[in-house]
C-alpha positions as CSV (number, residue, x, y, z in Angstrom):
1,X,-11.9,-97.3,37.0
2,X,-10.0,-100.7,38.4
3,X,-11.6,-103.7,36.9
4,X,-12.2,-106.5,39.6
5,X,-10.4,-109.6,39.1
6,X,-12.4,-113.2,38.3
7,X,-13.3,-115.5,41.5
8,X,-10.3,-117.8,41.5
9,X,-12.8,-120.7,41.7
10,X,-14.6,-119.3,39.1
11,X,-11.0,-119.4,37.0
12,X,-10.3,-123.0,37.9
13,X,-14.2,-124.2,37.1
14,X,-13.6,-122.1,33.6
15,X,-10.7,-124.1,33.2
16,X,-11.4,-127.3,33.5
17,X,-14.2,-126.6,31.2
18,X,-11.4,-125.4,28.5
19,X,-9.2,-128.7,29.8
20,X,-12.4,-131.2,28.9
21,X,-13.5,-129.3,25.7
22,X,-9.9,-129.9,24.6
23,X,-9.6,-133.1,25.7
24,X,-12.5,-133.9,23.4
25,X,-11.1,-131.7,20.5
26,X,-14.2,-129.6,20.4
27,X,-14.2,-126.0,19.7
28,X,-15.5,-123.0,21.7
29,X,-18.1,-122.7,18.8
30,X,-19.2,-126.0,19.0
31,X,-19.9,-126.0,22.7
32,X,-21.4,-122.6,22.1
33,X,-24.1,-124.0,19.6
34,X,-24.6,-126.7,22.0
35,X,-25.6,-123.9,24.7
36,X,-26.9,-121.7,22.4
37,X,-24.7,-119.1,23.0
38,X,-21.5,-117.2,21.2
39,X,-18.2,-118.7,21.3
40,X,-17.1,-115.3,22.9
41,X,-19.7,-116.3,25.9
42,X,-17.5,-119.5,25.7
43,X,-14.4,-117.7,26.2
44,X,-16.0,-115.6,29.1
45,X,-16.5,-118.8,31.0
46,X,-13.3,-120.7,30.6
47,X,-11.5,-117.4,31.4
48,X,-13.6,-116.5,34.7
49,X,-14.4,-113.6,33.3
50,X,-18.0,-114.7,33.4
51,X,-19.6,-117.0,36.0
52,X,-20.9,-120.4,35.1
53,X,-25.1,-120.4,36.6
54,X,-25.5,-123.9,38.2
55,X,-28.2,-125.2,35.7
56,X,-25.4,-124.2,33.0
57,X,-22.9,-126.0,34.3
58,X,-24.9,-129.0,34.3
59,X,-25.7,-128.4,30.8
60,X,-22.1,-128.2,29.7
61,X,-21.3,-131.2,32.1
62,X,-23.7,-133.3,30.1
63,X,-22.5,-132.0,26.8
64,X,-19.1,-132.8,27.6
65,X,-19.7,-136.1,29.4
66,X,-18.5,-135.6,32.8
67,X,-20.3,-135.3,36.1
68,X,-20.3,-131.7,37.6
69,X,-17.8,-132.9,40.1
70,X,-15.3,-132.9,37.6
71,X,-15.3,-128.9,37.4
72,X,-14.9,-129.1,41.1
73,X,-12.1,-131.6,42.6
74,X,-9.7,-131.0,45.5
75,X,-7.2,-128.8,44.3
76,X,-8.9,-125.9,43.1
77,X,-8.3,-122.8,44.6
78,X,-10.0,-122.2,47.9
79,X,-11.0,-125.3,48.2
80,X,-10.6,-125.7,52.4
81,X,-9.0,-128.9,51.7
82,X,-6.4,-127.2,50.3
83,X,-3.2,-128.0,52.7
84,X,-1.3,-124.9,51.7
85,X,-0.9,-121.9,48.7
86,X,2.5,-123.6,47.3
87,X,0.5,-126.5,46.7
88,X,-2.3,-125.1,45.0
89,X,0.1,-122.9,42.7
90,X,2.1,-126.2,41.7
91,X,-1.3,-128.0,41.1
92,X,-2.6,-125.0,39.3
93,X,0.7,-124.7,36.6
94,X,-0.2,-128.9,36.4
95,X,-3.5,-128.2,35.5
96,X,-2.3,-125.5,32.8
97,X,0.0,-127.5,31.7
98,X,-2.3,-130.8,30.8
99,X,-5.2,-128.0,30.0
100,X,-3.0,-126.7,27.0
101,X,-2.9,-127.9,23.3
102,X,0.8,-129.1,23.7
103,X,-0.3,-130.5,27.4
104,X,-2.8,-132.7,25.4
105,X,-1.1,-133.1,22.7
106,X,2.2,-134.9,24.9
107,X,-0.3,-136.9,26.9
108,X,-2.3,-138.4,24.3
109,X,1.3,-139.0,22.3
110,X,2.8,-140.8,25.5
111,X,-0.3,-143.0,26.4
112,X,0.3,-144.3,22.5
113,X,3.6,-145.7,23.5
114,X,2.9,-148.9,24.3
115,X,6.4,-150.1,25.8
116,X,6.8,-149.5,29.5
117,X,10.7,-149.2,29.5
118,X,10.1,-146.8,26.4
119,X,8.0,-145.2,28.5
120,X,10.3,-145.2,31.4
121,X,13.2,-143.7,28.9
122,X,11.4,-141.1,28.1
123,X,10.2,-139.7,31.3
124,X,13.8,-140.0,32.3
125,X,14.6,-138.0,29.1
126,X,12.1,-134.7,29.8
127,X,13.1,-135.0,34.0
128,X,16.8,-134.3,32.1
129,X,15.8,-131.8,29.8
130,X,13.9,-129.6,32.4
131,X,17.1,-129.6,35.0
132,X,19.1,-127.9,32.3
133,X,22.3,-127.7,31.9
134,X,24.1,-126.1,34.7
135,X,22.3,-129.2,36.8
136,X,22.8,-131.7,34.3
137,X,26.8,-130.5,35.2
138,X,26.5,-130.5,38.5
139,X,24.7,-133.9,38.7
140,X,27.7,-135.0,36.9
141,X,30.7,-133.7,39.3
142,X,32.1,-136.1,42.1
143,X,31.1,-134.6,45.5
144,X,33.8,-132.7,47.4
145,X,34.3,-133.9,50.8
146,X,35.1,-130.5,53.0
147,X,36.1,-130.4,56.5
């Protein structure tokens, strides 16, 4: 028996529901007692697995202090906005990324640093980091003039 896969939109809306409730370090439990459901329910809708009913939503957007917009902005997927698929992947790994517990956790350390060069330095430091090393060599070879 093949399983059918989630709605993407229903992936990104369950999402940004995980990305908020994180944000606001509450559990799946938590905002399951708020709805009155099981933290497994929880789960269903951050993964997709389960579609969010529109009077829900609004519920969870209340509990969570955000307008209902917020589970729907511009990049999500199939949005007809959406200028093209290489787009929507990159804004989708973002959107993992700042949706994660280390995502959060670097966001909320860097907005701490107060000093804008700091700041600056460290951006500059990660952009190194993620070229790795065969680019961080290259970067530092003199260019060969052919011809």
């Amino acid at each position: 028996m093949d399983q059918k896969k989630p709605n993407p939109i229903d992936v990104y809306v369950g999402s940004r529901i995980r990305l908020r409730r994180t944000i606001l370090k509450m559990s799946q439990e938590t905002l399951g007692e708020h709805l009155g459901i099981t933290f497994q329910q929880v789960q269903k809708y951050e993964k997709g697995t389960n579609r969010v009913g529109a009077s829900r939503l609004q519920h969870i957007s209340t509990i969570l202090n955000v307008p209902v917009a917020f589970f729907f902005d511009d990049g999500s997927p199939g949005h007809p906005s959406s200028e093209s698929r290489s787009e929507v992947t990159e804004d989708d790994a973002v959107a993992r990324f700042v949706g994660s517990r280390e995502g959060i956790e670097f966001n909320l350390a860097f907005q701490r640093v107060g000093n804008p060069k700091l700041r600056q330095n460290i951006l500059q430091l990660v952009k190194s980091l993620s070229r790795g090393k065969d680019a961080a060599e290259t970067d530092r070879e003199e260019p060969r003039v052919t011809g």
